[in-house]
Backbone as a ProteinNet text record, in pm:
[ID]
protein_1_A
[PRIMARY]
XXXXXXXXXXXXXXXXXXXXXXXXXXXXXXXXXXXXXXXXXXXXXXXXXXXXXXXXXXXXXXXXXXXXXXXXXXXXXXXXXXXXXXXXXXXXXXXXXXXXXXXXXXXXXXXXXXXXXXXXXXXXXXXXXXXXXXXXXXXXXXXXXXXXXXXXXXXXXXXXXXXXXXXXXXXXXXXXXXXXXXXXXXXXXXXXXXXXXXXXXXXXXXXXXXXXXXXXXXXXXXXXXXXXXXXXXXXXX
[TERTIARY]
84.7	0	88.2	53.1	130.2	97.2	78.1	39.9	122.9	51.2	96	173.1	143.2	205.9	275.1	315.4	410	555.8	533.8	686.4	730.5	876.3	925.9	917.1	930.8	894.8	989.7	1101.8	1197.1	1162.7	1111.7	1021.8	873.6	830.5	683.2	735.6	819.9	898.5	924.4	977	1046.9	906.1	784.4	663.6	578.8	585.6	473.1	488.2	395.9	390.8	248.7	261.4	135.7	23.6	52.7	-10.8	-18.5	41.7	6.2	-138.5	-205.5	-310.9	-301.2	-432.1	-417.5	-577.7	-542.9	-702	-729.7	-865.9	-866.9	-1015.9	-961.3	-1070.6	-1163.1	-1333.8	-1387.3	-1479.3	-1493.4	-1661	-1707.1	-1767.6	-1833.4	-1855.9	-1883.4	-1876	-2081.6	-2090	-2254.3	-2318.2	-2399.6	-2472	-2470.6	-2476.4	-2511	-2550.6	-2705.9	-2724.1	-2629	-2688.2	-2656.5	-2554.2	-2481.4	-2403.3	-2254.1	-2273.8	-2197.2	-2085.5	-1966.5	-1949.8	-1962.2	-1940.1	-1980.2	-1892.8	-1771.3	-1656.5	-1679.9	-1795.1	-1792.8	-1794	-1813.4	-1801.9	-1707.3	-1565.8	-1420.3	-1367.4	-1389.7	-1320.2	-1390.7	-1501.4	-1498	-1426.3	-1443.1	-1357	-1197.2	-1118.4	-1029.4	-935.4	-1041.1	-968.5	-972.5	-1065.5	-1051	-973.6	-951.6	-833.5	-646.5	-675	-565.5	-568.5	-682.9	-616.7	-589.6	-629.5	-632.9	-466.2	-421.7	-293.4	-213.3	-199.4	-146.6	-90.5	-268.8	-261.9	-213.1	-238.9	-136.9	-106.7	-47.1	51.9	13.3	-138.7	-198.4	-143.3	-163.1	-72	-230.1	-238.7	-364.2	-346.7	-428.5	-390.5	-430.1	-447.8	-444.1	-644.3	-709.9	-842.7	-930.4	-1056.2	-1143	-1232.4	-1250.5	-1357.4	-1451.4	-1526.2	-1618.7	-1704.8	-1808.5	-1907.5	-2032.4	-2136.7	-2249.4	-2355.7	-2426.1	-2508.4	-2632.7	-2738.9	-2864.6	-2909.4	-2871.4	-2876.4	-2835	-2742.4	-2753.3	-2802.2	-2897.8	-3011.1	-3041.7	-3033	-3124.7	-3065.7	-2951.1	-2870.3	-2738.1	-2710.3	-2594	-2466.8	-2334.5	-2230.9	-2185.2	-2317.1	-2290.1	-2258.7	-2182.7	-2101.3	-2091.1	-2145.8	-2184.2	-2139.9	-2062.2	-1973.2	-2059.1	-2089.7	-2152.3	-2104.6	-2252.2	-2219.3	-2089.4	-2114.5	-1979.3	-1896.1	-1853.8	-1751.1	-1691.2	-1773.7	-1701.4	-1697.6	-1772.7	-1710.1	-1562.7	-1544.4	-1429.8	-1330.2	-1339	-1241.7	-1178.3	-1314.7	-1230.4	-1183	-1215.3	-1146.6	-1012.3	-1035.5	-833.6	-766.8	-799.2	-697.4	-710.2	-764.3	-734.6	-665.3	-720.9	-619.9	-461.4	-441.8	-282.9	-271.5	-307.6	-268.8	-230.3	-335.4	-286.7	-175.5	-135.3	-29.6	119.7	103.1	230.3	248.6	103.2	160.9	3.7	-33.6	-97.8	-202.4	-217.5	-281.9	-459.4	-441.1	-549.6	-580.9	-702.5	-715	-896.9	-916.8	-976.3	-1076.5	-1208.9	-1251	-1367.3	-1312.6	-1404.9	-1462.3	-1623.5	-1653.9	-1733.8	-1729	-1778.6	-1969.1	-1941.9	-2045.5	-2159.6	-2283.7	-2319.3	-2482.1	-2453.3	-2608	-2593.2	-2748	-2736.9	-2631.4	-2643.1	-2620	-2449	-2474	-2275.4	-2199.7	-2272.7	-2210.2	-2202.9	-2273	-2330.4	-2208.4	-2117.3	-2043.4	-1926.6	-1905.5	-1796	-1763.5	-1884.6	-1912.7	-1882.1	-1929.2	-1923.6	-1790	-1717.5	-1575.1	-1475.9	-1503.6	-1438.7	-1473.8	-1537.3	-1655.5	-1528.9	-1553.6	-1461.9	-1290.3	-1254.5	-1086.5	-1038.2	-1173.6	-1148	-1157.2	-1228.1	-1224.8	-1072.1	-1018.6	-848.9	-769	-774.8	-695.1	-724.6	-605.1	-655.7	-618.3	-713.9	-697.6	-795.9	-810.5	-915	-947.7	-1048	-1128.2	-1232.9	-1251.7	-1374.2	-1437.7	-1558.3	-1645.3	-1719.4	-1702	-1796.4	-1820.6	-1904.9	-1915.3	-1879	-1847.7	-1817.3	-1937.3	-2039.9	-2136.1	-2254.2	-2162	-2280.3	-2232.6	-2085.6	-2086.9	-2170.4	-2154.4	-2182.1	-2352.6	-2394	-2530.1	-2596.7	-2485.9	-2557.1	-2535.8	-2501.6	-2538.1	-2631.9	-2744.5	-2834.6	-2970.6	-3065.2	-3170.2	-3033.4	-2910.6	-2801.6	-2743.8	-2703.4	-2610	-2676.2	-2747.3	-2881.8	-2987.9	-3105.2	-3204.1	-3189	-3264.5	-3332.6	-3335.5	-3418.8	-3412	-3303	-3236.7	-3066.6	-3004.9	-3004	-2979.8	-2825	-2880.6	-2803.7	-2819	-2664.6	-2652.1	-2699.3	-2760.5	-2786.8	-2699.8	-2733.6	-2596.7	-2521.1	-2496.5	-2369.5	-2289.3	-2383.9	-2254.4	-2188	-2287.6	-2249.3	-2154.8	-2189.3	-2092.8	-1954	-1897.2	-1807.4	-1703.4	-1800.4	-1700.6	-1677.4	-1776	-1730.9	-1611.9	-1548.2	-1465.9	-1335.5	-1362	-1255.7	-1229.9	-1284.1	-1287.8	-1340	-1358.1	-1446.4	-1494.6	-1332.7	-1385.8	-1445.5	-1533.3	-1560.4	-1716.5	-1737	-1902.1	-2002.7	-2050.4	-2123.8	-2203.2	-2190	-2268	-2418.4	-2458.2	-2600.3	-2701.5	-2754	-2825.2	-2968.6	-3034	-3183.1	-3227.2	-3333.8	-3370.5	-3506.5	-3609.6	-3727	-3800.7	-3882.7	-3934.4	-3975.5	-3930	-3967.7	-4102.2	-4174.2	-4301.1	-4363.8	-4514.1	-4540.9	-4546.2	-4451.8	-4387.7	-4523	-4464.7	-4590.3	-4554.6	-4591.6	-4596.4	-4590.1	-4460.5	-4392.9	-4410.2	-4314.4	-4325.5	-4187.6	-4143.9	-3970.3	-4022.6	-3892.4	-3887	-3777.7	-3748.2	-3612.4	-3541.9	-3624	-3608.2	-3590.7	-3457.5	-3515.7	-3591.4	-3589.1	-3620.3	-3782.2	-3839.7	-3973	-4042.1	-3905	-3939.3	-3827.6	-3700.3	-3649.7	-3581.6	-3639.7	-3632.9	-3432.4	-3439.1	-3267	-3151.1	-3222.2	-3107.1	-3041.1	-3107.3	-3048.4	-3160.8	-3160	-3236.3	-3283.9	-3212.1	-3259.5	-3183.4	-3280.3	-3237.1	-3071.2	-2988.8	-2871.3	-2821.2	-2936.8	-2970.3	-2913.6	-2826.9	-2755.5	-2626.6	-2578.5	-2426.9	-2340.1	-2214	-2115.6	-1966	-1885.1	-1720	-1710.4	-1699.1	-1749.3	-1797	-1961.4	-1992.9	-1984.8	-1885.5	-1810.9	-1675.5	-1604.3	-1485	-1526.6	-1616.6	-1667.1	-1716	-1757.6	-1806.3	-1711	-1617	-1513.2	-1408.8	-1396.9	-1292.7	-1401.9	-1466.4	-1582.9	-1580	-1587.6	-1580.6	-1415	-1345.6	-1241.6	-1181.4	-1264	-1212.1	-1253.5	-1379.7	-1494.3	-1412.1	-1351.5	-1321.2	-1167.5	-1114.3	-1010.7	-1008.1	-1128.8	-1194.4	-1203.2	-1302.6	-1306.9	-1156.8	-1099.8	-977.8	-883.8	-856.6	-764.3	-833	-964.2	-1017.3	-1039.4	-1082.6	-1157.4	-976.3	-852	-760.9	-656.5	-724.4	-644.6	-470	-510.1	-384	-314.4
-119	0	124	220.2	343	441.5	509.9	682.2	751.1	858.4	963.3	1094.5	1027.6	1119.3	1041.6	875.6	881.8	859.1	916.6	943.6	1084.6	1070.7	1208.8	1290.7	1409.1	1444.1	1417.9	1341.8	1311.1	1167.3	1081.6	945.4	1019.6	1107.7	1103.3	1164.2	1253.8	1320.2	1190.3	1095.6	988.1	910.9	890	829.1	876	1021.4	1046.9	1072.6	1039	1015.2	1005	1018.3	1029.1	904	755.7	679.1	649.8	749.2	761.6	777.7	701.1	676.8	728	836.3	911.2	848.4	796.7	760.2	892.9	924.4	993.6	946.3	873.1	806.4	897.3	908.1	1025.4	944.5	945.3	891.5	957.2	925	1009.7	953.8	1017.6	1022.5	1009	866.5	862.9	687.9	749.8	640.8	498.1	405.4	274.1	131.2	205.8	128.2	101.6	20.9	33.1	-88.1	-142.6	-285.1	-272	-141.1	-82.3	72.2	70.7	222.4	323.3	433.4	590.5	583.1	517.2	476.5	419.6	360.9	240.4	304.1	450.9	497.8	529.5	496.3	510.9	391.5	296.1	197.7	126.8	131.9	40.3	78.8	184.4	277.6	263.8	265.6	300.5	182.7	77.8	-65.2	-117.4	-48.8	-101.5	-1.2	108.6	175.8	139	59.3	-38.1	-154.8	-252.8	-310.1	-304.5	-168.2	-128.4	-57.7	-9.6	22.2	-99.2	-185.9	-329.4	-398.3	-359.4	-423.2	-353.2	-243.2	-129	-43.2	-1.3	64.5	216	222.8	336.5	390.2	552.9	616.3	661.4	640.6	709.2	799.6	887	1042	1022.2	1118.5	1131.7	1118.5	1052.3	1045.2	1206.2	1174.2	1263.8	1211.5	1183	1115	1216.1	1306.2	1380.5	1391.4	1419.8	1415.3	1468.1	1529.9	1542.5	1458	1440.4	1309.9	1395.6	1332.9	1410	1336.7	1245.1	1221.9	1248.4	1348.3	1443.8	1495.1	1533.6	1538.3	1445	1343.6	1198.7	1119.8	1079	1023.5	1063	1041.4	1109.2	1040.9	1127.6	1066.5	1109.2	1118.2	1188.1	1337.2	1329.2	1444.8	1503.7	1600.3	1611.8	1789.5	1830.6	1924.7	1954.7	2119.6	2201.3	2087.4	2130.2	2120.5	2168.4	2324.6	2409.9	2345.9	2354.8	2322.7	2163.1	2061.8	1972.6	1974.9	2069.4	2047.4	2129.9	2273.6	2362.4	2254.6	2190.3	2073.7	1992	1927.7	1816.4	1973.4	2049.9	2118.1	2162.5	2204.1	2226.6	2119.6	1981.2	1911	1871.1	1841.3	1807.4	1932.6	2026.9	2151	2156	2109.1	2090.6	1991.1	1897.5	1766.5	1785.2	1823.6	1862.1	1946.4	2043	2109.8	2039.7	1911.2	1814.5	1725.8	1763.3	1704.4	1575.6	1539.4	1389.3	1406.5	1320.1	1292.4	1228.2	1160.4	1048.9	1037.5	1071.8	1103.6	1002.7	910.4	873.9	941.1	1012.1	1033.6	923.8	787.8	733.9	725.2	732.8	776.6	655.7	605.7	525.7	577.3	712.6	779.4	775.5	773.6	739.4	840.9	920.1	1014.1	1135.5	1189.6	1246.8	1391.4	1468.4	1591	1555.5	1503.4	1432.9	1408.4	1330.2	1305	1431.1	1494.8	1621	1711.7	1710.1	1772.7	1738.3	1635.2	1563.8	1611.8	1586.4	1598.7	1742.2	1828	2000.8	1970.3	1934.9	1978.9	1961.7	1823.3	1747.4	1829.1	1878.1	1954.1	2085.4	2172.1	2309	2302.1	2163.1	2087.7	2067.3	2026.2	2048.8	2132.6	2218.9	2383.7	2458.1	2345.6	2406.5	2354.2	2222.9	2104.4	2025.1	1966.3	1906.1	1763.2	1687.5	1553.3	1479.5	1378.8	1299.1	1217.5	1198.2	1224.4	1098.6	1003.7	926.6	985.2	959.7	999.9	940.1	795.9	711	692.4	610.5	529.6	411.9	351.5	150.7	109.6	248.3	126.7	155.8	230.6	197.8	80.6	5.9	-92.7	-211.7	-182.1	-293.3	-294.9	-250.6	-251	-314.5	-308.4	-420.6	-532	-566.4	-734.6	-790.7	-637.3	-678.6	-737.3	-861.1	-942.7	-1071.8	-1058.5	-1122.9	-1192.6	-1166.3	-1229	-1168.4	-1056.5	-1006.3	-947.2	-945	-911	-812.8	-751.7	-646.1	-539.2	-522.7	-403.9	-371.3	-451.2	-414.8	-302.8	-219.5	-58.4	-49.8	27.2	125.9	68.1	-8.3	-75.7	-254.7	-265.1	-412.2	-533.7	-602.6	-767	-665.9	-613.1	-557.3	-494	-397.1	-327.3	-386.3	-436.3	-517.8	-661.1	-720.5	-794.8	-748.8	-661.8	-567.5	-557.1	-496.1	-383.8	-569	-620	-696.3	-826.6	-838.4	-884.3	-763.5	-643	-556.3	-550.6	-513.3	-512.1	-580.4	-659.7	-734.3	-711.3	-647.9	-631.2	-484.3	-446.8	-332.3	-319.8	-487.2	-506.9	-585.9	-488.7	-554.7	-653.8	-780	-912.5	-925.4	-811.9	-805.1	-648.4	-703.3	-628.1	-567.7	-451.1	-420.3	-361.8	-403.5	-334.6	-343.1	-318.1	-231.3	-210.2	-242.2	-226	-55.6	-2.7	132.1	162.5	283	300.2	357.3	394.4	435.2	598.4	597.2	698.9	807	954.3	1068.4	1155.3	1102.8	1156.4	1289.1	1373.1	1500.7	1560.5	1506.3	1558.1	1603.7	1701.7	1714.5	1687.6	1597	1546.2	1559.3	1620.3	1662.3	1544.6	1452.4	1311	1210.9	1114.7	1013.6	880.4	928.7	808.8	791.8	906.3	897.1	768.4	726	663.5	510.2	493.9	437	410.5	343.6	382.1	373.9	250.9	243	272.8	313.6	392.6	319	136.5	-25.8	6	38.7	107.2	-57.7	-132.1	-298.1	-410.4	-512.2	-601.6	-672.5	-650.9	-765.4	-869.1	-904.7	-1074.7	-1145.9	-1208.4	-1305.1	-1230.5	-1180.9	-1098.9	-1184	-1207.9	-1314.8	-1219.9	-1220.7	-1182.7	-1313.6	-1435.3	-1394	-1407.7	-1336.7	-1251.6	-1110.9	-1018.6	-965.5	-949	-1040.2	-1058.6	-1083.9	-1181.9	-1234	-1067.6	-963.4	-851.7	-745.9	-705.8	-683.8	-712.4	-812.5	-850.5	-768.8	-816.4	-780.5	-692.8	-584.4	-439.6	-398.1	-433.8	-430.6	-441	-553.1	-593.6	-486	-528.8	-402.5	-295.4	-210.9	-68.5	-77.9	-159	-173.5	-191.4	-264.7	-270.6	-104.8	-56.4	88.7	179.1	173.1	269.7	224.7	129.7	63.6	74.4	101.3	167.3	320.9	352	505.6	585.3	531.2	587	563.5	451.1	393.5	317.7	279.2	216.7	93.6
0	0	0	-90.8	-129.7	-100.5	50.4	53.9	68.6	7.6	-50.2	76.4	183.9	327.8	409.9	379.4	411.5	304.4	196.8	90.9	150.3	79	104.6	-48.6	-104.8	-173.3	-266	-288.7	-385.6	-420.3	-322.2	-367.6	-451.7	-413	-521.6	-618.9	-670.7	-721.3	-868.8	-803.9	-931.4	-929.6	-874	-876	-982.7	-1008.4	-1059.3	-1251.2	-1327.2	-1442.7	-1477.8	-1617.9	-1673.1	-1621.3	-1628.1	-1596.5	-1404.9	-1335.3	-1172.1	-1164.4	-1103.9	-1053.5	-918.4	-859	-722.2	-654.5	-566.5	-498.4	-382.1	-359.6	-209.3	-198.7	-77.8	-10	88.1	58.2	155.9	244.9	354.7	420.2	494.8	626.3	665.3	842.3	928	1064.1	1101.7	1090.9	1039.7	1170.1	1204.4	1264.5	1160.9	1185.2	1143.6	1218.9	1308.4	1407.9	1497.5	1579.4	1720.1	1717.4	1571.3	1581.2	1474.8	1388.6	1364.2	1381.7	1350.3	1437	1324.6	1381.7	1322.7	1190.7	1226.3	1040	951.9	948.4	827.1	724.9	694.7	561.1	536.7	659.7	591.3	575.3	691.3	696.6	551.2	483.3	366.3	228.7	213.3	79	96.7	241.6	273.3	183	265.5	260.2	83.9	5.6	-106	-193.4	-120.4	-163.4	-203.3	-22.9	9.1	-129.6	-150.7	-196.8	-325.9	-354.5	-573.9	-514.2	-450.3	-444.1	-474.6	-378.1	-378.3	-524	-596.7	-693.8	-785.5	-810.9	-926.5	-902.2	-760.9	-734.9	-734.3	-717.9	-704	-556.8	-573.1	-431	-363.9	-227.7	-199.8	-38.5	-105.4	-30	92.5	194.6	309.6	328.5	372.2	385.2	407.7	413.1	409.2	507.6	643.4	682	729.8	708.1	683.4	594.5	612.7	517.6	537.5	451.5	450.7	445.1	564.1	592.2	678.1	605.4	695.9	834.6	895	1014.2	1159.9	1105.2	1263.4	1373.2	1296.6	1396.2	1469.4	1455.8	1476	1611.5	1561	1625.6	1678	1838.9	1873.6	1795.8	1777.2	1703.6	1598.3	1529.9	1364.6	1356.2	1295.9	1240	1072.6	1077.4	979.9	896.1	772	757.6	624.5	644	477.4	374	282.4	127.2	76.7	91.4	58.5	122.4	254.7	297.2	252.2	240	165.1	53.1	-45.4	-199.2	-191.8	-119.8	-93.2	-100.2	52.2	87.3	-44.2	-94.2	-180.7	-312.2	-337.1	-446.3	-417.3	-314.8	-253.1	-241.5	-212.9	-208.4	-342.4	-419.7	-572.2	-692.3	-631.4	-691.8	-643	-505.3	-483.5	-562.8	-535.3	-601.2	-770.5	-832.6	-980	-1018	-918.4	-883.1	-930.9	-874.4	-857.1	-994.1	-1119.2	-1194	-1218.6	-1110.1	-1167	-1246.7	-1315.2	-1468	-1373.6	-1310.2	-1298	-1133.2	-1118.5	-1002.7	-937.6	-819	-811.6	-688.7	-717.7	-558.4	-567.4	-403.8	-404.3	-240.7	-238.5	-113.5	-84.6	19.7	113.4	157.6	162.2	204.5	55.4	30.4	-82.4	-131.9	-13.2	-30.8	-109.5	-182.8	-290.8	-295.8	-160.4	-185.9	-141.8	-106.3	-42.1	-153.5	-250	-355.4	-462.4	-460.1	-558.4	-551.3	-426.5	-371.8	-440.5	-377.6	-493.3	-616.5	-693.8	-841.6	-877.1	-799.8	-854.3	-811.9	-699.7	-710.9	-824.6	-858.4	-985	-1110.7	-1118	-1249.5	-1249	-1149.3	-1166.1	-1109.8	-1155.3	-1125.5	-1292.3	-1349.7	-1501.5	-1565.4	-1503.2	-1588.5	-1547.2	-1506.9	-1461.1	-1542.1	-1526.5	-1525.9	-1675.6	-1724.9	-1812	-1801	-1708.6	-1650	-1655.3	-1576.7	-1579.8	-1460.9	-1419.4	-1296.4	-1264.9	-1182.2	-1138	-1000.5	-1009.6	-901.5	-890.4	-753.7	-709.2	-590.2	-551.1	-442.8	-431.2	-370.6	-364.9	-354.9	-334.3	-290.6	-413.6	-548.3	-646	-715.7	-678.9	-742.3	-625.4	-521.9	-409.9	-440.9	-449.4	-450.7	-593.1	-693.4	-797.3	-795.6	-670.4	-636.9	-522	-515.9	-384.5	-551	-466.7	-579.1	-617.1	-614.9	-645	-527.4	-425.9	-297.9	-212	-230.4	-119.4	-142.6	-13.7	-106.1	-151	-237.1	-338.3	-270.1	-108.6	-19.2	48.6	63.6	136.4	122.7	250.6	283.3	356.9	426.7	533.6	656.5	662.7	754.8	797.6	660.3	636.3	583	534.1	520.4	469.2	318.1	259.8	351.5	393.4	503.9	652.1	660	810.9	744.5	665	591.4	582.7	532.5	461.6	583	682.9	788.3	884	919.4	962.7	879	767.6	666.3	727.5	732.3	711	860.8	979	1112.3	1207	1218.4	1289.9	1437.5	1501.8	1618.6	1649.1	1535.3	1565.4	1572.6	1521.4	1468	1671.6	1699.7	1753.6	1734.9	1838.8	1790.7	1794	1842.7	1859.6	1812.4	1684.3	1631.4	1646.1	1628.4	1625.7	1519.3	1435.1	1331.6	1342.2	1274	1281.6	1180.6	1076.3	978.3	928.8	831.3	846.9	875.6	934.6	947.1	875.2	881.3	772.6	756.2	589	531.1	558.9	589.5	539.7	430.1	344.5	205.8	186.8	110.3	86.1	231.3	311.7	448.5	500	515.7	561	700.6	700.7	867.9	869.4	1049.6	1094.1	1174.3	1215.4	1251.1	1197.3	1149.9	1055	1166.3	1279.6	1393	1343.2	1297.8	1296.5	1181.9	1089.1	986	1044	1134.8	1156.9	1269.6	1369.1	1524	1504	1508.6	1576.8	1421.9	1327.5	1200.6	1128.1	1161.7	1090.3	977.6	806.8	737.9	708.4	680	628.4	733.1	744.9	834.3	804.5	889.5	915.1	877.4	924.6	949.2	853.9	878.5	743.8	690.1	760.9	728.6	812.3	673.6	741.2	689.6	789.9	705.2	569	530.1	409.3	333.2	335	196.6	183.8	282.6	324.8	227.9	241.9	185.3	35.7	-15.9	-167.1	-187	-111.1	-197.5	-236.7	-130.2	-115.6	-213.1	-258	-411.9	-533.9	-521.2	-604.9	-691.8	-536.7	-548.7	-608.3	-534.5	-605.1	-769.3	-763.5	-942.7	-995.6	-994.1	-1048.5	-1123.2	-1004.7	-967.3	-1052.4	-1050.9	-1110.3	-1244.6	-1277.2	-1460	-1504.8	-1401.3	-1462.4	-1466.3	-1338.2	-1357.7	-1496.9	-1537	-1642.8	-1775.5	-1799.2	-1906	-1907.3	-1806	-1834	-1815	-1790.5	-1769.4	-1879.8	-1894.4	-2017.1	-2005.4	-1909.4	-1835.8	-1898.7
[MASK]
+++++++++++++++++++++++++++++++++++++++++++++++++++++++++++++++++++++++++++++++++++++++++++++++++++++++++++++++++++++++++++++++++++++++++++++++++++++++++++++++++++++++++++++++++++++++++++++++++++++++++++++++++++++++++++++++++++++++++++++

């Protein structure tokens, strides 16, 4: 595994080239029931960061574990940082970064909600009105999620087998052995609610139940390959 803070600047110096691949891993400081911790939106990106480095020698930057997540309110723990302030964020560190030269740059976030991601996207958007590079902007978990109807069900959320699978594959001792989940209640139609408790008592969005380290680990490569198919085409590696 290759980051980018711990080289000295005469090792990235002879590293970097047109085909350098840059990962920066973002997540988010977010409830995930009462059996997962507040990281899982770093610890899962982080680790598949780790192993696309491994595998091609991609350098990956110093993390982002912040994020924009509407559950703050809700539940104690979550931490939660502006729109602006995280698109600002990721635009300054990808504006240094292009600074130094790199061609190919990956932002992939753990964290997977609309305006979180939106953030992302505008940053990457006005990095090219600079830069003349090239850029991915995902989640792991828009590849992870096209195998729920596949290795899980169809409704599989936030904080259900995939993720509790995953973190428990990547950490285990971080997964509490005893879970609560809750069927959502019933929705009130075009209603802003400042609570998501009102729709999901304990914040487990889909049941658990049936999460093993591994189908955990089997999703985890998965995701990996996956992600590695796209970087080696869309980069042209």
């Amino acid at each position: 595994m290759i980051r980018w803070d711990n080289l000295t600047y005469t090792e990235l110096e002879k590293m970097l080239n047109d085909k350098t691949v840059v990962i920066l891993p973002i997540g988010s400081v977010e409830e995930h029931g009462p059996h997962l911790p507040l990281s899982s939106d770093m610890i899962q990106p982080y680790y598949i960061a780790e192993q696309i480095s491994d595998r091609i020698g991609a350098i990956i930057l110093p993390p982002i574990s912040y994020g924009w997540t509407k559950t703050m309110n809700s539940f104690k723990g979550t931490i939660s940082i502006n729109f602006e302030t995280l698109k600002m964020l990721v635009f300054d560190i990808l504006n240094a970064v292009c600074k130094t030269g790199v061609k190919n740059i990956v932002i992939l976030s753990g964290h997977a909600s609309k305006l979180h991601m939106a953030a992302l996207n505008l940053a990457a958007d006005e990095i090219l009105d600079i830069y003349h590079i090239k850029i991915m902007v995902l989640s792991d978990y828009d590849i992870a999620y096209e195998y729920r109807g596949r290795l899980v069900p169809e409704t599989d959320s936030h904080a259900g087998i995939i993720e509790t699978s995953r973190v428990m594959a990547i950490a285990p001792e971080l997964v509490k052995k005893e879970w609560k989940y809750e069927k959502k209640k019933t929705e009130k139609k075009y209603m802003v609610l400042k609570d998501i408790r009102e729709y999901y008592t304990y914040g487990t969005l889909s049941d658990p139940e049936g999460a093993t380290p591994e189908l955990g680990d089997q999703l985890n490569k998965l995701i990996t390959d996956r992600l590695i198919d796209y970087i080696k085409t869309n980069f042209e590696l």
